[in-house]
mmCIF file as Biopython writes it, N, C-alpha, C and O atoms, coordinates in Angstrom:
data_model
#
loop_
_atom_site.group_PDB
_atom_site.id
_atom_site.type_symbol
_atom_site.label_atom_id
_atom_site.label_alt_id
_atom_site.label_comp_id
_atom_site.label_asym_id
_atom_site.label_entity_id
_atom_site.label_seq_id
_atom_site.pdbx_PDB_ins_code
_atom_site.Cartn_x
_atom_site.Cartn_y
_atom_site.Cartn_z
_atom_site.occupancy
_atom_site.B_iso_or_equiv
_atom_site.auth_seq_id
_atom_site.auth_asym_id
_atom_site.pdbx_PDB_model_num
ATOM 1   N N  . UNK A ? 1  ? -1.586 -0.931  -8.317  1.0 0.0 1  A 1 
ATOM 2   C CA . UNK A ? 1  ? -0.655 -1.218  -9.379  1.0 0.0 1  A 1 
ATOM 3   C C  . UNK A ? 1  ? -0.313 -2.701  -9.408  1.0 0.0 1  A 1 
ATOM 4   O O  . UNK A ? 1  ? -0.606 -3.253  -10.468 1.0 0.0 1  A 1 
ATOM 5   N N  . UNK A ? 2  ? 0.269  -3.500  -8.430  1.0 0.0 2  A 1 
ATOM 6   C CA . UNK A ? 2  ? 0.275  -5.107  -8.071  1.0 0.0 2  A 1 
ATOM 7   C C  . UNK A ? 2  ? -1.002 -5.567  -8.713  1.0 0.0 2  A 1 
ATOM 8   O O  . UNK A ? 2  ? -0.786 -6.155  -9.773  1.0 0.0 2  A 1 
ATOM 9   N N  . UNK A ? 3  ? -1.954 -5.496  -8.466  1.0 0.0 3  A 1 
ATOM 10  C CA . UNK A ? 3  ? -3.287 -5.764  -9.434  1.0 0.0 3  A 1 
ATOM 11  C C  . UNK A ? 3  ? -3.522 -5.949  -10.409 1.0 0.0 3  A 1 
ATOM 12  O O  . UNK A ? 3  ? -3.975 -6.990  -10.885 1.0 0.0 3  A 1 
ATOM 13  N N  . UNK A ? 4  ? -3.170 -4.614  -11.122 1.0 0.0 4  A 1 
ATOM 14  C CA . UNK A ? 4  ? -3.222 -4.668  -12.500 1.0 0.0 4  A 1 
ATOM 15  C C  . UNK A ? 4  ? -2.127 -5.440  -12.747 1.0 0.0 4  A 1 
ATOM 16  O O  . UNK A ? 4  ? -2.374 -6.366  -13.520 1.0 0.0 4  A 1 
ATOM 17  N N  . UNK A ? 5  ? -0.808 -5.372  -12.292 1.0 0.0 5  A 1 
ATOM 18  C CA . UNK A ? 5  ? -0.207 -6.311  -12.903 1.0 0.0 5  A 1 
ATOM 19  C C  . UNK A ? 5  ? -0.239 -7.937  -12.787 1.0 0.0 5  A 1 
ATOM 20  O O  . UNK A ? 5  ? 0.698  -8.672  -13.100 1.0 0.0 5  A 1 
ATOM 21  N N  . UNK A ? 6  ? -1.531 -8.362  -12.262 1.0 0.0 6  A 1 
ATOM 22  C CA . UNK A ? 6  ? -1.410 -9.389  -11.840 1.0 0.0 6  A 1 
ATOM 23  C C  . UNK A ? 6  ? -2.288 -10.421 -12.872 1.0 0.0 6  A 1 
ATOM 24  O O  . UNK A ? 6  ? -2.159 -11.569 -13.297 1.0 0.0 6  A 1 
ATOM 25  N N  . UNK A ? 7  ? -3.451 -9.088  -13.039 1.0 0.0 7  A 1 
ATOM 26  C CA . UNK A ? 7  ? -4.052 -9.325  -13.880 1.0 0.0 7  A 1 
ATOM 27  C C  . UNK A ? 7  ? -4.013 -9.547  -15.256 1.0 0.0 7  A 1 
ATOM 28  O O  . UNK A ? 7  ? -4.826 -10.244 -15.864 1.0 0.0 7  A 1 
ATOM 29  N N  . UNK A ? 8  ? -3.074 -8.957  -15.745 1.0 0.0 8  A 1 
ATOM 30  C CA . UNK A ? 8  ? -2.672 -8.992  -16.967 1.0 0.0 8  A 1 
ATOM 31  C C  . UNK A ? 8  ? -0.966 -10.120 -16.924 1.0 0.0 8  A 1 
ATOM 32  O O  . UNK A ? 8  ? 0.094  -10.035 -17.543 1.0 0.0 8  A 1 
ATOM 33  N N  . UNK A ? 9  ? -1.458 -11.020 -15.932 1.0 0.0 9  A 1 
ATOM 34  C CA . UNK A ? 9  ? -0.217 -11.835 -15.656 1.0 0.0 9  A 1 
ATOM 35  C C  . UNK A ? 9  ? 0.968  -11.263 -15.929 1.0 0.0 9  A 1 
ATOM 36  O O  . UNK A ? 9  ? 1.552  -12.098 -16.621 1.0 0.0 9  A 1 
ATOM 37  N N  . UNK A ? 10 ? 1.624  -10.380 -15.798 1.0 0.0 10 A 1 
ATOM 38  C CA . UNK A ? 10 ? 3.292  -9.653  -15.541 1.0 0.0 10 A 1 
ATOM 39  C C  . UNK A ? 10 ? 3.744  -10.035 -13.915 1.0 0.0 10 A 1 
ATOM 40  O O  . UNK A ? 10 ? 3.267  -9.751  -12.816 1.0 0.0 10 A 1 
ATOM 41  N N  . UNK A ? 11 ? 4.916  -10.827 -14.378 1.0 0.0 11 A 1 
ATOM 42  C CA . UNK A ? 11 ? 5.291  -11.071 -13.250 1.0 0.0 11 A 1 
ATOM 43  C C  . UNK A ? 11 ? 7.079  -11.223 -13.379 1.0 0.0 11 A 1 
ATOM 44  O O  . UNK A ? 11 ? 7.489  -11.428 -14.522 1.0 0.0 11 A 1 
ATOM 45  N N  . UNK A ? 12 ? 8.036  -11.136 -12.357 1.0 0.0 12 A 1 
ATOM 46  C CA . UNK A ? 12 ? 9.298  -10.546 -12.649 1.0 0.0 12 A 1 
ATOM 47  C C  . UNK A ? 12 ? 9.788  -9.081  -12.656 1.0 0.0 12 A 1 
ATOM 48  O O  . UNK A ? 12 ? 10.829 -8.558  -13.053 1.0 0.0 12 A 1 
ATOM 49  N N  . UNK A ? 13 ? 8.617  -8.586  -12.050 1.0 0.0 13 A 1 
ATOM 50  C CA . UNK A ? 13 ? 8.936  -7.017  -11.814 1.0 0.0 13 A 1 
ATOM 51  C C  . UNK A ? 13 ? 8.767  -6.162  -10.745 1.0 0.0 13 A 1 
ATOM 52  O O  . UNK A ? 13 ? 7.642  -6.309  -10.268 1.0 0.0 13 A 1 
ATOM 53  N N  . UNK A ? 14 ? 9.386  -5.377  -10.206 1.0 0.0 14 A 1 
ATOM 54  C CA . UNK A ? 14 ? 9.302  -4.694  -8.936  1.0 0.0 14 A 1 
ATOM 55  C C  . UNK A ? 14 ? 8.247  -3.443  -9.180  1.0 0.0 14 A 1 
ATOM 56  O O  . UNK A ? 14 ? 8.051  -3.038  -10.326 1.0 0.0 14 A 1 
ATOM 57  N N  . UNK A ? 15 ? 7.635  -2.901  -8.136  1.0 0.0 15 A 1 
ATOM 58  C CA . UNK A ? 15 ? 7.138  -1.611  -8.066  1.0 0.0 15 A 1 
ATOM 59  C C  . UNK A ? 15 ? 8.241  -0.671  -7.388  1.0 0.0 15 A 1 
ATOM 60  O O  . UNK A ? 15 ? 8.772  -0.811  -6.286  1.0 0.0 15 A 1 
ATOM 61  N N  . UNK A ? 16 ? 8.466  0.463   -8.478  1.0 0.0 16 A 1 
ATOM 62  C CA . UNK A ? 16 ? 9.026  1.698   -8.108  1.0 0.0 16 A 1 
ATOM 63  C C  . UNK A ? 16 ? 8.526  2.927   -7.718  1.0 0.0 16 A 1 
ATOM 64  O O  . UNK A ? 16 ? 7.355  3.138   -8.031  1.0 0.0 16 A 1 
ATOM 65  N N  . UNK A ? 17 ? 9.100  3.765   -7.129  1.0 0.0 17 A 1 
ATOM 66  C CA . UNK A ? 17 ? 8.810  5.078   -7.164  1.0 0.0 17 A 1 
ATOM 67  C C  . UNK A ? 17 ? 9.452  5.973   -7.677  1.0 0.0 17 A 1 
ATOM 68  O O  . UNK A ? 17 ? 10.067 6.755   -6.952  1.0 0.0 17 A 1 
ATOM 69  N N  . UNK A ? 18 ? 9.476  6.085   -8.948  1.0 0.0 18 A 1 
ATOM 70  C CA . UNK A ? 18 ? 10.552 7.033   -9.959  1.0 0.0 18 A 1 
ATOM 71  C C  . UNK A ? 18 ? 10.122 8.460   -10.459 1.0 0.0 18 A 1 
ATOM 72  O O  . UNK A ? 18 ? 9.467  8.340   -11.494 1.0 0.0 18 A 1 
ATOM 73  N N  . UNK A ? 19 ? 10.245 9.547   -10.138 1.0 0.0 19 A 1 
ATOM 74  C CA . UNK A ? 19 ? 10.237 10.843  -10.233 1.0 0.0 19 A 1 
ATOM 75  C C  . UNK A ? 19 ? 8.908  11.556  -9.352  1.0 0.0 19 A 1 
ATOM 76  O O  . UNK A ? 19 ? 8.486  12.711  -9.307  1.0 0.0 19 A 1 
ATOM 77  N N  . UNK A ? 20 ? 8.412  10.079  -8.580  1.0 0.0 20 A 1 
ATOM 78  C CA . UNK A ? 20 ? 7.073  10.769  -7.848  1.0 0.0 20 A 1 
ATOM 79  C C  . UNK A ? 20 ? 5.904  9.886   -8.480  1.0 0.0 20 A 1 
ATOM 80  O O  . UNK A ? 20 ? 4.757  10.236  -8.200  1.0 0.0 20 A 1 
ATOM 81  N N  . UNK A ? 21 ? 6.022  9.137   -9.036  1.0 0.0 21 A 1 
ATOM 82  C CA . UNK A ? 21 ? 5.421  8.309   -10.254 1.0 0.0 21 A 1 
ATOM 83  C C  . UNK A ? 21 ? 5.596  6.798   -9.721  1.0 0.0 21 A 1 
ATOM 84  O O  . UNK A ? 21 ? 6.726  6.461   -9.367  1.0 0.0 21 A 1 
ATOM 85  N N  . UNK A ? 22 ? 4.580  5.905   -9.646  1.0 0.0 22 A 1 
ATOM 86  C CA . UNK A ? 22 ? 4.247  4.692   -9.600  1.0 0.0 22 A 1 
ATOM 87  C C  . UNK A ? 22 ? 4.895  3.921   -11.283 1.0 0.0 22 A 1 
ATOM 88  O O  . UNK A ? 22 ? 4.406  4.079   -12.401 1.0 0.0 22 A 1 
ATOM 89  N N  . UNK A ? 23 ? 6.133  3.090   -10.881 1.0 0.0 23 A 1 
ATOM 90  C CA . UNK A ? 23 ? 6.405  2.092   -12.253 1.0 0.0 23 A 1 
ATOM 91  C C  . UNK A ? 23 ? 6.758  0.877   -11.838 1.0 0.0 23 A 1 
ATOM 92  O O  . UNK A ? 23 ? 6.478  0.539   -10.687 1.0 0.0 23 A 1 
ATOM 93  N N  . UNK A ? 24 ? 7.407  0.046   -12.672 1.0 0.0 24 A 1 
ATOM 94  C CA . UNK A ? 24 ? 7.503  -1.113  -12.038 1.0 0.0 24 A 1 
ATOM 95  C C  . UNK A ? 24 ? 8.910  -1.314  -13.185 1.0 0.0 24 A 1 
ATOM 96  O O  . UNK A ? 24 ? 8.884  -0.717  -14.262 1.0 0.0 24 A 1 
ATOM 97  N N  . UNK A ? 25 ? 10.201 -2.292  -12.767 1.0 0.0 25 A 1 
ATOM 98  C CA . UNK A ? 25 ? 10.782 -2.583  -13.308 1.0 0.0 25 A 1 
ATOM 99  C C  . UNK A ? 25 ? 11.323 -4.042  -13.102 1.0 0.0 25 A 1 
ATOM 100 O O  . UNK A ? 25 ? 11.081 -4.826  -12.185 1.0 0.0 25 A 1 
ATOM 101 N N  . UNK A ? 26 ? 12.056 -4.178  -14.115 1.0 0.0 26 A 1 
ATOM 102 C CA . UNK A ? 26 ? 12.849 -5.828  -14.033 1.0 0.0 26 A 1 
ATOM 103 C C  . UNK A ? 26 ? 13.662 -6.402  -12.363 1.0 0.0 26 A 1 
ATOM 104 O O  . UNK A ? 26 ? 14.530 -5.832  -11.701 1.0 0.0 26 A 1 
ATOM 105 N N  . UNK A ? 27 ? 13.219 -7.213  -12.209 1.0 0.0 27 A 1 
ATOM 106 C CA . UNK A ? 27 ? 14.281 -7.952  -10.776 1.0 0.0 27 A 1 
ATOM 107 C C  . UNK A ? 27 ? 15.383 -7.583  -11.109 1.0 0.0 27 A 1 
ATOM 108 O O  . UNK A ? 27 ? 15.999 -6.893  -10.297 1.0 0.0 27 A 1 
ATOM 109 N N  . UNK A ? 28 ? 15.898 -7.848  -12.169 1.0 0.0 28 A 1 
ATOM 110 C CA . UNK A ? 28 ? 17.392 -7.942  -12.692 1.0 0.0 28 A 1 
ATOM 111 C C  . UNK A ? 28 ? 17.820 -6.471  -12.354 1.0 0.0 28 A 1 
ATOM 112 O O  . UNK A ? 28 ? 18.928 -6.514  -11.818 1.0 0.0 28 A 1 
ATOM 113 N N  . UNK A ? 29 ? 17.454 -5.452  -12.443 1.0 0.0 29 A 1 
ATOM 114 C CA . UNK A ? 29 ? 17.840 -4.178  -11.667 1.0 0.0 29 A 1 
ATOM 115 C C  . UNK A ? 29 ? 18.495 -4.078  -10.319 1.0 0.0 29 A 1 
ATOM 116 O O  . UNK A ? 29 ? 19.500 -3.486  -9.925  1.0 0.0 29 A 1 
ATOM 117 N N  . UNK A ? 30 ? 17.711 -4.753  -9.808  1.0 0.0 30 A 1 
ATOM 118 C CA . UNK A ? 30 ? 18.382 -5.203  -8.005  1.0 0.0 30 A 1 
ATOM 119 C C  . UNK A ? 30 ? 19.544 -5.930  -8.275  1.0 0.0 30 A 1 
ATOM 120 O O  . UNK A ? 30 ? 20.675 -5.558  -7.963  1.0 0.0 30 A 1 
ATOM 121 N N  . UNK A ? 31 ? 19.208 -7.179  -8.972  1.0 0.0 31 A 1 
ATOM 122 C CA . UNK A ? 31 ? 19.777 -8.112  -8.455  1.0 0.0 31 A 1 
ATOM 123 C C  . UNK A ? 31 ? 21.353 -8.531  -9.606  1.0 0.0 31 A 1 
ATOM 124 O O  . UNK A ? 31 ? 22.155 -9.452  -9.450  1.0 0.0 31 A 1 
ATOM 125 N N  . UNK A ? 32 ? 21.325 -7.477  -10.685 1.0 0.0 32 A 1 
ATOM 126 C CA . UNK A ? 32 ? 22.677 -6.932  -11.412 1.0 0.0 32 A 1 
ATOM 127 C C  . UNK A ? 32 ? 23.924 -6.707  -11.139 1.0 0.0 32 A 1 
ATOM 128 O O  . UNK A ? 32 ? 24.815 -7.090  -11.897 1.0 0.0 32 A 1 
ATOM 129 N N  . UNK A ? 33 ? 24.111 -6.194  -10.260 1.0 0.0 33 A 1 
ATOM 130 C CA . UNK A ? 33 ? 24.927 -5.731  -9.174  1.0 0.0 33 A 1 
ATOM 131 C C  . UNK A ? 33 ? 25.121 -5.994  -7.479  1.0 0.0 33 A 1 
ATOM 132 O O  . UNK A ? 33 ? 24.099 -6.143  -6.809  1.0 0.0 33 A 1 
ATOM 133 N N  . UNK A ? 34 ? 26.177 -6.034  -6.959  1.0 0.0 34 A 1 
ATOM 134 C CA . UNK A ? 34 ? 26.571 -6.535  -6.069  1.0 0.0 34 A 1 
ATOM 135 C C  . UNK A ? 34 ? 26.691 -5.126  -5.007  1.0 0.0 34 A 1 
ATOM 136 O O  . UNK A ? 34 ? 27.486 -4.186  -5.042  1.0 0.0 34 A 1 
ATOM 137 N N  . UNK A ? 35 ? 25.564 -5.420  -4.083  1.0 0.0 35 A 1 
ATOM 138 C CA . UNK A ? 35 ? 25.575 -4.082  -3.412  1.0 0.0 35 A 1 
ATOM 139 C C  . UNK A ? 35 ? 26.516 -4.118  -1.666  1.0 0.0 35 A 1 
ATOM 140 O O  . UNK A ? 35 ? 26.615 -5.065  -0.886  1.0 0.0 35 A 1 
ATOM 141 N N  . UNK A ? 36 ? 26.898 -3.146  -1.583  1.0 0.0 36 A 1 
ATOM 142 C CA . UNK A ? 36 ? 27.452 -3.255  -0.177  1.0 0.0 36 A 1 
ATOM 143 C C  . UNK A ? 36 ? 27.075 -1.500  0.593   1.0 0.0 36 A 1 
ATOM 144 O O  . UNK A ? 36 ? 26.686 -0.439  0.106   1.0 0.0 36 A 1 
ATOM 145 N N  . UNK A ? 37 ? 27.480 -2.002  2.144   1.0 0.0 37 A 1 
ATOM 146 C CA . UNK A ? 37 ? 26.871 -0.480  2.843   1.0 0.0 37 A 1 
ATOM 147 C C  . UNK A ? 37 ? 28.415 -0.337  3.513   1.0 0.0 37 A 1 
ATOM 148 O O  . UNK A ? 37 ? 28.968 -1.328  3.987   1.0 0.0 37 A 1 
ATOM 149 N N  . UNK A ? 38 ? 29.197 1.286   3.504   1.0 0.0 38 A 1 
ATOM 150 C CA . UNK A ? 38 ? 29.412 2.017   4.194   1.0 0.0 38 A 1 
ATOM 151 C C  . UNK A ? 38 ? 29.529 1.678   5.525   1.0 0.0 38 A 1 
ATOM 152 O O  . UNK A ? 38 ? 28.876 2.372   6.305   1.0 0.0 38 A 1 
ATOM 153 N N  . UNK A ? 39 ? 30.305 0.639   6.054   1.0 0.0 39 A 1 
ATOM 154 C CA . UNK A ? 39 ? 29.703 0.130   7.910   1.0 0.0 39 A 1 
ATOM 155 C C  . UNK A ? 39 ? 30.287 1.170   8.588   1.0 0.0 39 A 1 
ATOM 156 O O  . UNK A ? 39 ? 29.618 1.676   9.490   1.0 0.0 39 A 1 
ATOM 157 N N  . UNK A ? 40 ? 31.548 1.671   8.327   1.0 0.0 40 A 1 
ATOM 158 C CA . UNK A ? 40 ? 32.061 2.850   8.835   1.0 0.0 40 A 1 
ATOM 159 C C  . UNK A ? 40 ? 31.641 4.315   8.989   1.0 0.0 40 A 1 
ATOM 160 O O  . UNK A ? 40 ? 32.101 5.057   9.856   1.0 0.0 40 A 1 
ATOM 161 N N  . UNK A ? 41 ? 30.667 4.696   8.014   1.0 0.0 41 A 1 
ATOM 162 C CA . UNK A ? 41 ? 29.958 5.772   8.143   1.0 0.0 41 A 1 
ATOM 163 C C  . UNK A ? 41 ? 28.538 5.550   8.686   1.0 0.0 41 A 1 
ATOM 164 O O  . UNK A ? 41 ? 28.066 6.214   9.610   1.0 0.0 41 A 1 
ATOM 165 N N  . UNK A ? 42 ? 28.098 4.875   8.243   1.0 0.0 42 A 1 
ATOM 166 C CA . UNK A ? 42 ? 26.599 4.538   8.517   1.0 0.0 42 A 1 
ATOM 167 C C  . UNK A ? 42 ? 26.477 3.669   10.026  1.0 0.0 42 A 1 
ATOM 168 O O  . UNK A ? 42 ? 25.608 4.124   10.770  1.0 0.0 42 A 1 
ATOM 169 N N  . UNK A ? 43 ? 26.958 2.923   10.358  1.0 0.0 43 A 1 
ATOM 170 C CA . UNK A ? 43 ? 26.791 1.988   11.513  1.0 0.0 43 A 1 
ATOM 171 C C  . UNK A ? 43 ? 28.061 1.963   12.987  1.0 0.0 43 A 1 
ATOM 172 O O  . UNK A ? 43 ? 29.287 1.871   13.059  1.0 0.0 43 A 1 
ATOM 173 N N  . UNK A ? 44 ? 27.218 2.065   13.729  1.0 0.0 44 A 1 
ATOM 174 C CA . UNK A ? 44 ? 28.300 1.960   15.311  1.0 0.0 44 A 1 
ATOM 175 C C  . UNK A ? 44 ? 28.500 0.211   15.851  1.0 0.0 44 A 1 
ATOM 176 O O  . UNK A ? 44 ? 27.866 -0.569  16.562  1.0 0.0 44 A 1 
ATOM 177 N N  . UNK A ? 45 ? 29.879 0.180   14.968  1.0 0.0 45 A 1 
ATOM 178 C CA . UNK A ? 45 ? 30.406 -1.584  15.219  1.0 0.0 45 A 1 
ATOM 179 C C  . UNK A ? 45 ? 29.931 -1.762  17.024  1.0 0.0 45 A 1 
ATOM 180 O O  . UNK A ? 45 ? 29.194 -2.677  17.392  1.0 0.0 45 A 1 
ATOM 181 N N  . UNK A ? 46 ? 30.487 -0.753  17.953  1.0 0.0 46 A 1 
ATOM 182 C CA . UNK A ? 46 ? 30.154 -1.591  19.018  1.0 0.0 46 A 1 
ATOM 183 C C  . UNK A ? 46 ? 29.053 -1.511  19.584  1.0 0.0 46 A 1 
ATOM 184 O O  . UNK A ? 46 ? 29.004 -2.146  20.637  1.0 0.0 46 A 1 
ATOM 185 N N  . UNK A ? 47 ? 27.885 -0.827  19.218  1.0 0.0 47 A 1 
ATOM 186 C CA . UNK A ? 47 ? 26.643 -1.175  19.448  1.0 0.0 47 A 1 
ATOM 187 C C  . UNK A ? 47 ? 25.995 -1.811  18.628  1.0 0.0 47 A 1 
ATOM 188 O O  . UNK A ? 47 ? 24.820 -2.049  18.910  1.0 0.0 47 A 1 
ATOM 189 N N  . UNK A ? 48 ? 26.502 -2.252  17.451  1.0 0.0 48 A 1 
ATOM 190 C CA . UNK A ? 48 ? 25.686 -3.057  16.381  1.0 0.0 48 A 1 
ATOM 191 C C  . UNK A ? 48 ? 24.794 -2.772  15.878  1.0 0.0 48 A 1 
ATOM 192 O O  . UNK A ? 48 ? 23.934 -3.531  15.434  1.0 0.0 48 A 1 
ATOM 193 N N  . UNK A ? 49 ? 24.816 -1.538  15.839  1.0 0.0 49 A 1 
ATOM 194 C CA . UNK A ? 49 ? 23.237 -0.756  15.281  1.0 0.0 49 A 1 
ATOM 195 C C  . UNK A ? 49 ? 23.340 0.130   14.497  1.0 0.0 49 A 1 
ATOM 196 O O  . UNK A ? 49 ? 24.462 0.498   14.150  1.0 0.0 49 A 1 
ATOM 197 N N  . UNK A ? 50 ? 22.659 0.482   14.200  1.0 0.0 50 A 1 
ATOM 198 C CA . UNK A ? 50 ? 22.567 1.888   12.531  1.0 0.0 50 A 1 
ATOM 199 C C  . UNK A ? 50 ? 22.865 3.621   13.209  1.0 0.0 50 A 1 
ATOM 200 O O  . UNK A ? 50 ? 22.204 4.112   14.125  1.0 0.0 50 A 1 
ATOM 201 N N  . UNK A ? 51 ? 24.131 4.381   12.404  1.0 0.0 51 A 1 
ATOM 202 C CA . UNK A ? 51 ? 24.024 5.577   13.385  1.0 0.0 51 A 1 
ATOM 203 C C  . UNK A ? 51 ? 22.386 5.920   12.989  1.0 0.0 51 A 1 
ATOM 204 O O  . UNK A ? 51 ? 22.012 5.283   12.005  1.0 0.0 51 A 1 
ATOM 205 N N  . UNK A ? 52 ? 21.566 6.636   13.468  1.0 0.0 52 A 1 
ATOM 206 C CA . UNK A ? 52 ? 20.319 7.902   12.858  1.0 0.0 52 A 1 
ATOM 207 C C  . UNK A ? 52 ? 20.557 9.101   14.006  1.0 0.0 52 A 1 
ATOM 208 O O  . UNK A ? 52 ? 19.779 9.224   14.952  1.0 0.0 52 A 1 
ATOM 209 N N  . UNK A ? 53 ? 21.444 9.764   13.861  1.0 0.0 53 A 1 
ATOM 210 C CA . UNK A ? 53 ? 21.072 10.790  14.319  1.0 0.0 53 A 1 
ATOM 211 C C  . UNK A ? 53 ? 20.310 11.504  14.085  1.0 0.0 53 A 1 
ATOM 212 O O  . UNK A ? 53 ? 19.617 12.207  14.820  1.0 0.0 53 A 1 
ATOM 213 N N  . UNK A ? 54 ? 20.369 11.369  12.690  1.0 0.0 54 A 1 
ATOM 214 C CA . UNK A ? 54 ? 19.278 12.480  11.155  1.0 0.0 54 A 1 
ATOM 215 C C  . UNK A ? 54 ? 19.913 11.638  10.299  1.0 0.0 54 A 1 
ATOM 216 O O  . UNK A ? 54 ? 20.904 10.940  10.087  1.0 0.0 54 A 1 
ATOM 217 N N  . UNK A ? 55 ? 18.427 12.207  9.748   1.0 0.0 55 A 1 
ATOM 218 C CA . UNK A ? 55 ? 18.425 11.373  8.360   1.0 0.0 55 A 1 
ATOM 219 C C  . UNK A ? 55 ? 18.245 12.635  7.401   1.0 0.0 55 A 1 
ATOM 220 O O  . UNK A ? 55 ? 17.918 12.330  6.254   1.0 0.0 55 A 1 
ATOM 221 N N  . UNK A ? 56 ? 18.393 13.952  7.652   1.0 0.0 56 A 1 
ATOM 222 C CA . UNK A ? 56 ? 18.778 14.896  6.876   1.0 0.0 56 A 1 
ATOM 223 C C  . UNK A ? 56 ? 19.212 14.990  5.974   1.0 0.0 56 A 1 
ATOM 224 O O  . UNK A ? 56 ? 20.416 15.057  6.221   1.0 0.0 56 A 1 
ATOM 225 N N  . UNK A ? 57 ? 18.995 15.085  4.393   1.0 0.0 57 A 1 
ATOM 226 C CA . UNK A ? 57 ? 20.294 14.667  3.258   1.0 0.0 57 A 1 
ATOM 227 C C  . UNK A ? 57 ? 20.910 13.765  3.052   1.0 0.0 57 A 1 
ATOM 228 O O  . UNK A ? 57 ? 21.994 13.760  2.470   1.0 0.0 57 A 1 
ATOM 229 N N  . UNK A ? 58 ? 20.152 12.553  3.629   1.0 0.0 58 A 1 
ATOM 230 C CA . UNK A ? 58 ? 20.626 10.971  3.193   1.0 0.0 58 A 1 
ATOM 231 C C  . UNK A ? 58 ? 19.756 9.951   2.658   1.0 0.0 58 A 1 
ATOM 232 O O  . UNK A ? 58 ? 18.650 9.911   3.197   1.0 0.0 58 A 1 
ATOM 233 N N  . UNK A ? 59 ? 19.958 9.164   1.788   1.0 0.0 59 A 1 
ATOM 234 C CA . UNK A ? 59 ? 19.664 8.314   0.808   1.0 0.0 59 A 1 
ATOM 235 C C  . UNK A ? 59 ? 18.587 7.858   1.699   1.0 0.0 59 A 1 
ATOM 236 O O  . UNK A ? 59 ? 18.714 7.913   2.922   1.0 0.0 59 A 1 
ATOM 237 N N  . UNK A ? 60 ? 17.600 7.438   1.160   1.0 0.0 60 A 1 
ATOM 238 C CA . UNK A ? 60 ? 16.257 6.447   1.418   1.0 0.0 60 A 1 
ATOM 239 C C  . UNK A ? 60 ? 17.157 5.102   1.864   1.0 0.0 60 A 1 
ATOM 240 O O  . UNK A ? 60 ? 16.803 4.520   2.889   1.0 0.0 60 A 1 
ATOM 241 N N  . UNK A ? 61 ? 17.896 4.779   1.386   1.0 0.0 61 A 1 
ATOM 242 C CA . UNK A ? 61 ? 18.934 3.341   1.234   1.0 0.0 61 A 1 
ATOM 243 C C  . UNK A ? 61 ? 19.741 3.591   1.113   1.0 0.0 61 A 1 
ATOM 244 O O  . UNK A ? 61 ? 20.226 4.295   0.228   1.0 0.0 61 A 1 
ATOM 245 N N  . UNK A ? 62 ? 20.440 2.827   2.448   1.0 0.0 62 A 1 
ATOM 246 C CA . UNK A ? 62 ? 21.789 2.590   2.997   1.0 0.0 62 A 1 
ATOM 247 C C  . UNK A ? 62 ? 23.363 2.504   1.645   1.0 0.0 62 A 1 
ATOM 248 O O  . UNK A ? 62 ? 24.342 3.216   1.422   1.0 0.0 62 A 1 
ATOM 249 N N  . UNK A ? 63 ? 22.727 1.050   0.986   1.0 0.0 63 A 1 
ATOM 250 C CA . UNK A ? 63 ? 23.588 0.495   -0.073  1.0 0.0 63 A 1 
ATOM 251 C C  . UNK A ? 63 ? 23.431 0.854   -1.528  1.0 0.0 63 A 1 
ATOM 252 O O  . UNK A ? 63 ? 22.471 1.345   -2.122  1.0 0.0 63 A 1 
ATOM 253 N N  . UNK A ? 64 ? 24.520 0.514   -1.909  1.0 0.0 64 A 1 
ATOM 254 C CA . UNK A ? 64 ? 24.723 0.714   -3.411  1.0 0.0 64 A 1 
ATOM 255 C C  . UNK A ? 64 ? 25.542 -0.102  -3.767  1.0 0.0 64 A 1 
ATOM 256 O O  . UNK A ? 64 ? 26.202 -0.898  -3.100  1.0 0.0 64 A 1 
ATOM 257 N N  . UNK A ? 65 ? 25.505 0.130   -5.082  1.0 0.0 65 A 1 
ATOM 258 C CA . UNK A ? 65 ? 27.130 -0.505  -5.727  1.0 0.0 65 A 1 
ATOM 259 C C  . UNK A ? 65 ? 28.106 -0.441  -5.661  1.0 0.0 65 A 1 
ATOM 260 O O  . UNK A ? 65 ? 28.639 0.608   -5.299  1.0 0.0 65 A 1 
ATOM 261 N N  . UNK A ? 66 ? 28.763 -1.469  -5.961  1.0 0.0 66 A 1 
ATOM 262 C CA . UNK A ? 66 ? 30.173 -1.925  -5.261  1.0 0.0 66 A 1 
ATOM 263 C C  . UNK A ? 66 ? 31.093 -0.657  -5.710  1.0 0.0 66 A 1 
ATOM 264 O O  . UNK A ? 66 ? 31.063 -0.374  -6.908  1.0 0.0 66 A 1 
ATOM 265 N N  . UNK A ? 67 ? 31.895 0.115   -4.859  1.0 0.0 67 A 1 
ATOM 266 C CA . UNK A ? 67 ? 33.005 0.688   -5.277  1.0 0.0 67 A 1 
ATOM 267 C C  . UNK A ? 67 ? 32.006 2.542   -5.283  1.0 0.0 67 A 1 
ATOM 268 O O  . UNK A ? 67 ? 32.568 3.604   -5.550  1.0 0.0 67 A 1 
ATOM 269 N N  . UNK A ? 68 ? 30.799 2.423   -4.988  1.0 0.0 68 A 1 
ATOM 270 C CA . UNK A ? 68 ? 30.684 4.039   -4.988  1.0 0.0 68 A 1 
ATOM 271 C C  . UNK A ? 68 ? 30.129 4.596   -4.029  1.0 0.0 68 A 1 
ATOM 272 O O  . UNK A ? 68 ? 30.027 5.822   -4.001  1.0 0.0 68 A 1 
#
């Protein structure tokens, strides 16, 4: 997919994985919004490291947008 888009000079766009499906969208998607992570649920301050106990029923990615 990077290929073809390279070839046909498109550039400014990410590769996704949206419904199981190879797409590609605008930077500006990421970079729109101001993302933050959960340090209190997700991370152990005094070991400085990420909980994983399981990753059972949790997001591919940590962060999101501000406030959800």
């Amino acid at each position: 997919m990077e290929t073809s888009r390279w070839l046909k000079d498109v550039s400014g766009r990410l590769v996704v994985l949206k419904n199981g499906h190879y797409d590609n969208l605008p930077l500006d998607v990421v970079t729109s919004t101001k993302k933050v992570v959960n340090v209190k649920e997700h991370y152990n301050t005094e070991r400085l490291r990420p909980e994983y106990t399981t990753f059972e029923n949790k997001p591919m990615f940590l962060m999101g947008p501000e406030g959800i």
